[in-house]
N, C-alpha and C positions, 0 to 999 in steps of 0.2 A: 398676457403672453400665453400662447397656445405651447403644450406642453409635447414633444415629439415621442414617438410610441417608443419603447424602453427594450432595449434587446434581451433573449433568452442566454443560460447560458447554464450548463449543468458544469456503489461498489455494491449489490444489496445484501443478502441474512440479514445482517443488521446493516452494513452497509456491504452493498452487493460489488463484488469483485468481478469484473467481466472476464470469464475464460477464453468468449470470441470475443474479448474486447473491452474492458473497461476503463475509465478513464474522470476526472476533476476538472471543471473550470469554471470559470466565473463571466461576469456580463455587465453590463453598466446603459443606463438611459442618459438622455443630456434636455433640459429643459428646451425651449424653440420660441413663437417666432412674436414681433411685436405690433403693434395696431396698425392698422391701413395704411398704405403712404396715402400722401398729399397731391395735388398735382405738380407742386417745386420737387415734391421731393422722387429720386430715381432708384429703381430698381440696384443694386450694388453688383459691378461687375462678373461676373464667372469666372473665377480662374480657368487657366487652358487645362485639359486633358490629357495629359500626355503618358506613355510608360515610362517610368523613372529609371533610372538605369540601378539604384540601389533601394533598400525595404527605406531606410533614415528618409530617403528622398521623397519617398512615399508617403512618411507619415507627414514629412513636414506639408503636401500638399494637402491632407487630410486638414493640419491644422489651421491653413489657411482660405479656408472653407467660408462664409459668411455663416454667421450663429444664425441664420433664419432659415439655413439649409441645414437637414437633415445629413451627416454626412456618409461616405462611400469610400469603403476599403477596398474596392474594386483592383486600382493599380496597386496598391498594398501586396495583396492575396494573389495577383498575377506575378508579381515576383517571388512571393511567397513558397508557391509550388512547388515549384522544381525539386525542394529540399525537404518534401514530406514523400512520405512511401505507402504504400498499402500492405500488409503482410495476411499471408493465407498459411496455414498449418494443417496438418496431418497428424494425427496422433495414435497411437493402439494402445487402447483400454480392455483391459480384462473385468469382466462381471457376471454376474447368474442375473439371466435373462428375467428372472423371476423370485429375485432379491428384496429385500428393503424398499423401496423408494424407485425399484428398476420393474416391477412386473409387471405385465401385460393384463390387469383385470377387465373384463369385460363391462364391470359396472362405473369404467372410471374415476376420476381420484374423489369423489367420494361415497367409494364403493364400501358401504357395509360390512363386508367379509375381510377388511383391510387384514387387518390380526391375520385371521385363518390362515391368509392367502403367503403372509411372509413365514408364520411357520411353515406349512405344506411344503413350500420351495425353497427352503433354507441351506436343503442340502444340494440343490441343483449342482455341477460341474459349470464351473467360469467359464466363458466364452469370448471368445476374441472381438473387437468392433473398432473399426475405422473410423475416427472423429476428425470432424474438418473445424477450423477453426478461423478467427478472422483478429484481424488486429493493427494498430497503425504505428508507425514509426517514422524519427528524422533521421537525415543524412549529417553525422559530425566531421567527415573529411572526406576531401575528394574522389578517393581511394574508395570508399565503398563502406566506411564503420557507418555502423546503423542504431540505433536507439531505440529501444520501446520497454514496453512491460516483463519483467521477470514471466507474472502466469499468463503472458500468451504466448513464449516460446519455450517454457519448461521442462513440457513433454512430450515435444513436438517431434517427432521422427524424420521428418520435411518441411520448411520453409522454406518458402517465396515470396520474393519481395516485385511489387510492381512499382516501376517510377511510372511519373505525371502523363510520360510519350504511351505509356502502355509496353514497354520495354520489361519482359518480367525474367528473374535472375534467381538461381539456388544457392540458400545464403546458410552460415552454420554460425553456431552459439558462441564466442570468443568466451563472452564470460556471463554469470549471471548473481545478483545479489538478492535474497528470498525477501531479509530485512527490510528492504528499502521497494522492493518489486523491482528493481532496475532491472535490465540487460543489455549486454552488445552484441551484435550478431555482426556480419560480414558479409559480402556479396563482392565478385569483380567485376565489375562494369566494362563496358567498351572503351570509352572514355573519360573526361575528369568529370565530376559530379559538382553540383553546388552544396555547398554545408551552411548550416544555420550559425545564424553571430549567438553567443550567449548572453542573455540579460543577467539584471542583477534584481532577483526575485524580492531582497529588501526594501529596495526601493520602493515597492507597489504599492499602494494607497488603496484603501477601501472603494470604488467609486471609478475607480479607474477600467479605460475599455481594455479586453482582452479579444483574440480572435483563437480559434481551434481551428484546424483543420486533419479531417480523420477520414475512416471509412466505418460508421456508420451502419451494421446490416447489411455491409457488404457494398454499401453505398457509396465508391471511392471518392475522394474529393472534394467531402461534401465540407461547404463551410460554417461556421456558426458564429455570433459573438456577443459578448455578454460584459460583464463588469465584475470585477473582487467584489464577493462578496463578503467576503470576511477573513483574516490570514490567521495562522498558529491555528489549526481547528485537529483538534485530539479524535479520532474513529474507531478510538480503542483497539488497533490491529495490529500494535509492537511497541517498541521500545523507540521506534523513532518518528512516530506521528508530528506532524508540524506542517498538515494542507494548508493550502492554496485554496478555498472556497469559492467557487464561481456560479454564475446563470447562465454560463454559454452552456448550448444543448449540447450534452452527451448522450451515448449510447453505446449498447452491446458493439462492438468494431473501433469505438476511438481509443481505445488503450493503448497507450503508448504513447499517442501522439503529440503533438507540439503546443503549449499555449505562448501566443505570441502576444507582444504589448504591441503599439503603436511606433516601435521606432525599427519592429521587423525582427527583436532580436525573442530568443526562448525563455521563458520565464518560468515555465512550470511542465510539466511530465502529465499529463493527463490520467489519472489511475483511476479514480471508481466514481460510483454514481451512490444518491440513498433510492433503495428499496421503495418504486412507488410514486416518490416525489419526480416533480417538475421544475429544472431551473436552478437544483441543488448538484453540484458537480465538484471532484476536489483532485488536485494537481500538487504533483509534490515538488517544493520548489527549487528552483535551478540549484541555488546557493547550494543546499545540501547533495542536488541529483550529479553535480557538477565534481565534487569529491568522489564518490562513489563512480562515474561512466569514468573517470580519466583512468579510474587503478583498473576497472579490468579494463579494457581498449589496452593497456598496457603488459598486464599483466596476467589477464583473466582470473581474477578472485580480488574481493577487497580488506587492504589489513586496518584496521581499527585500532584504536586505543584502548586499554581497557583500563577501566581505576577499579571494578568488585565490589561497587553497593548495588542492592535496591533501594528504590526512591518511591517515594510516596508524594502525593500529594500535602503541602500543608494547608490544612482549612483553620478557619477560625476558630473552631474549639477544642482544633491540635493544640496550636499556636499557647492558645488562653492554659490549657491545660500544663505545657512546657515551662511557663513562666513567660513566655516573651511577646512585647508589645506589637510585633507586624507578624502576618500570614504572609509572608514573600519566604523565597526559596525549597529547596527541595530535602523533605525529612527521609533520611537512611531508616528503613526498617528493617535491614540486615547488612553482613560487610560477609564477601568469601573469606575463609578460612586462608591464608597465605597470598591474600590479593596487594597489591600493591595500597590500597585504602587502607588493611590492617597494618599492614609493615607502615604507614607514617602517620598509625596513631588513631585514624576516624572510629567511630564508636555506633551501634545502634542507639537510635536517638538525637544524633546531633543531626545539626540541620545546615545545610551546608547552602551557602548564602553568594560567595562568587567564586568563579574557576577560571584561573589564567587572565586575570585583570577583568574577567566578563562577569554583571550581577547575573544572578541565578533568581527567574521570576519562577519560571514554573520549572516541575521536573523534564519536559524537555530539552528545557534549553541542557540541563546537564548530561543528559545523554549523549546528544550532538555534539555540544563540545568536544564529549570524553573522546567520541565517534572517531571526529574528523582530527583528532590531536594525533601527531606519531607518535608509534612505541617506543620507549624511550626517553621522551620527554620527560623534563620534570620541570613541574605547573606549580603555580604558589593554588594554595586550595584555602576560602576564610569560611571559617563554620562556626556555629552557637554548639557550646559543648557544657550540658550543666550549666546551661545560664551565661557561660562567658565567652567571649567572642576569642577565637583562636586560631593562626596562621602556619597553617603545614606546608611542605614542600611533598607533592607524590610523584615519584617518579612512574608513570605508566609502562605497561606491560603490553602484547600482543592479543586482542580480542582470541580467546580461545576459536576455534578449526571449530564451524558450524556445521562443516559438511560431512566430515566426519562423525560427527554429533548426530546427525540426522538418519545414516546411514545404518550407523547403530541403532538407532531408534527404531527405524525400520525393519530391522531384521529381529528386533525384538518380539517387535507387534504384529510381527505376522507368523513368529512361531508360537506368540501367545492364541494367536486365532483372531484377535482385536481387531473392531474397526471403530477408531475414536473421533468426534468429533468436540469443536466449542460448542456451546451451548447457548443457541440463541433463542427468541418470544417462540419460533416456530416449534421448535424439537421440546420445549417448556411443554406448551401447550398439548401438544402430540401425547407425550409422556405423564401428563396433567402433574407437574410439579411446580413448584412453590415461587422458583427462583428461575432467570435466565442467564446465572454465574456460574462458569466452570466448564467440567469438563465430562462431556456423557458416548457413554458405551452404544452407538449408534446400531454395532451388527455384532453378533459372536458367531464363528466360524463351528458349522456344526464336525463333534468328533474333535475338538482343540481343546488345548489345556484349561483354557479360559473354561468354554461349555461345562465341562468334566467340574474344574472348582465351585463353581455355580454364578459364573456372571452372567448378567443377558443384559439386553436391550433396554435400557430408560435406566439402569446403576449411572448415578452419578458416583464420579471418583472424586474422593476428598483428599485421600492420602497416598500416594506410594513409597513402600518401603520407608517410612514414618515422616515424608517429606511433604509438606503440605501442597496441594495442585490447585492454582488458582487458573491456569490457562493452559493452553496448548503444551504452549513453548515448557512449562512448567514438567506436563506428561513426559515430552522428549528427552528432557534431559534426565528426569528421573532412570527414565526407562533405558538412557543410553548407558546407564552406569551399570546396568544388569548384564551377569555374564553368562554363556550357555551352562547351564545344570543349575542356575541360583535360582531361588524360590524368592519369589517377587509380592511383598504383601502388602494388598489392595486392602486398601477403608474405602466405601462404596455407603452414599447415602438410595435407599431403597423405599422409598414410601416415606413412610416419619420413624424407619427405621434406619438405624447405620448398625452398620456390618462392616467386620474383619473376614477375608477370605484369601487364602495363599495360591499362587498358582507358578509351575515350576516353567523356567525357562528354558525353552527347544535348545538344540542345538546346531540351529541356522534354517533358513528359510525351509518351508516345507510345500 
């Protein structure tokens, strides 16, 4: 048997986040055809050709394809369309022309004088700059709600959505979710609009075909398709990683947009691509994107559950070291101070094994849970405590106000002078440090409290205000808790030295 050629199917830093566009998915091959007929034997008829009048209809004509035929989502993806969108943004950025990462050297990026050139222009005045942006999204009601990527319309001053006809409409943010990268935005149409069916993203099987359809580089309506390549894939980039692994081809422009199964219905959210690779793509899946788009389309923000641990991984020589025979579930290596986990009992250390009747394999299924659980529920929680297995009842809580959280953060860091970044192989490398964990002082604002304390460029932060900083999120909220006139004290890893340095906080944006 002749084997039929295998479809593509695709965030980068580490894994690359498209700001015009990024987006996950997968791709799948099917084996093909068998030895010569005979002269008794005949060709096998062709099904008819026809447009289906629904996606289900489509795929069953797919399925009914002879296995010697290569098949064609042709009428699939012609129904398909109507319910994918192209999105174009606008944004205004402020920068020094002649910044970090933003100058104008004449030797190119890699120019010799790199160093020289970012102190020299350090103190430049910021300049205003028009960004255009690209990005794809579906249509969830007739009405005009739209879906795509939180970071393609986040800072968007103007969006535009173009339907399939080339009909293009001014659309605004209803809601937006950072955690999840969701958003829903809105446009009014002239008429009713077609909406996509929801799949059920659990369902999906490794091996299984998937189709994208995105805009690509600007490229509207380009289509791709591929197969799961693999589901629950962790990218390291929050609290609720849980992709969608595909080889359908992504690109800078499909963020947002739709992965469809073969029966026409949405299965995954299209969000980033890796850095480089070819045919690696990952999509966040419906099940979860599906909680998240109904609360803001409703309500514009989403409320979560909250139970107050951190969770760990448990590996094998956790596990050995605890006393206990299986690596399954997820180990607490802290509980918040007054969170609903402390109030019924959980402990650092125990290892909490199922939530709300569900086992707990990895840490995120318990995140998710906790996630998608309402406030106010109370969940039977079974955990290993000191060796013995034990059954709590947690009443959850309201995920604390992130935007608030952030906001603060924000005005922190920019009276501190800071500009912080994660710390990935690239900025490691740049910096020639040891590690690509945590969290590094990318710019200090010349004339800023930071500069004056003595931070610069390549400190890694280990601690704020004696609270340990493993990531972003870590920095933020540190730093949300800082109030104008408080003296904020950084531990800064600096070579193979660490350093204490205090730096006082502004008293609002400057």
């Amino acid at each position: 048997m002749r084997r039929s050629a295998a479809l593509l199917i695709i965030f980068p830093l580490l894994v690359l986040v498209l700001s015009a566009g990024c987006e996950r998915t997968r791709d799948d091959g099917a084996p093909g055809s068998p030895a010569p007929a005979t002269e008794k034997e005949s060709q096998p008829e062709q099904p008819a050709r026809s447009v289906p009048e629904s996606a289900r209809e489509a795929a069953e004509a797919v399925k009914k394809l002879p296995v010697t035929e290569f098949p064609s989502f042709a009428d699939l993806v012609e129904v398909l369309k109507p319910s994918v969108v192209n999105i174009s943004t606008t944004s205004v950025v402020k920068q020094r022309g002649f910044g970090p990462g933003q100058r104008r050297s004449p030797f190119g990026p890699n120019d010799p004088f790199e160093d020289f050139f970012d102190r020299f222009f350090q103190g430049q005045p910021q300049e205003e700059f028009r960004r255009q942006g690209l990005g794809s999204g579906f249509i969830i009601s007739e009405d005009g709600y739209v879906v795509t990527n939180n970071h393609v319309v986040e800072r968007a001053t103007d969006i535009s959505v173009i339907l399939e006809n080339g009909e293009k409409y001014e659309a605004k943010v209803i809601g937006r979710d950072p955690k999840t990268d969701l958003a829903v935005i809105k446009f009014e149409p002239k008429g009713k609009l077609q909406a996509v069916k929801y799949g059920d993203s659990e369902n999906l099987r490794i091996g299984d075909w998937v189709i994208a359809i995105g805009n690509p580089f600007g490229l509207g309506y380009t289509v791709t398709a591929g197969i799961v390549s693999a589901k629950g894939r962790s990218l390291g980039l929050g609290a609720y990683d849980d992709f969608i692994q595909t080889d359908a081809s992504l690109n800078p422009g499909n963020s947002g947009g739709p992965l469809f199964n073969l029966n026409g219905e949405v299965v995954g959210v299209n969000t980033a691509i890796v850095a480089q690779g070819q045919g690696i793509g990952f999509a966040i899946p419906m099940n979860m994107a599906h909680f998240v788009i109904e609360q803001l389309k409703d309500g514009g923000k989403v409320v979560r559950g909250w139970l107050g641990v951190y969770v760990q991984k448990l590996t094998p020589e956790l596990a050995s070291s605890l006393g206990l025979d299986e690596d399954e579930g997820a180990l607490v290596s802290d509980v918040t101070p007054g969170s609903p986990a402390e109030k019924a009992g959980i402990k650092r250390g125990d290892v909490i094994v199922e939530f709300d009747g569900k086992k707990i394999d990895d840490i995120s299924d318990l995140t998710t849970l906790a996630a998608v659980t309402s406030p106010g529920t109370e969940v039977d929680v079974k955990l290993i405590q000191d060796g013995k297995q034990k059954d709590l009842k947690v009443k959850l809580d309201e995920f604390p106000d992130d935007e608030a959280q952030a906001g603060a953060a924000e005005d922190a860091e920019d009276s501190l002078g800071l500009i912080v970044r994660p710390l990935d192989p690239q900025l490691a490398q740049r910096f020639n440090l040891d590690t690509d964990k945590g969290v590094i002082i990318a710019d200090v604002r010349r004339g800023s409290p930071a500069l004056d304390a003595g931070l610069r460029p390549g400190d890694v932060i280990v601690e704020l205000d004696k609270k340990e900083i493993k990531t972003l999120q870590d920095y933020k909220t540190a730093l949300a808790a800082a109030k104008p006139g408080d003296t904020a004290l950084f531990l800064v890893k600096r070579g193979n030295n660490t350093i204490y340095t205090a730096v006082r906080v502004g008293e609002g944006k400057s």
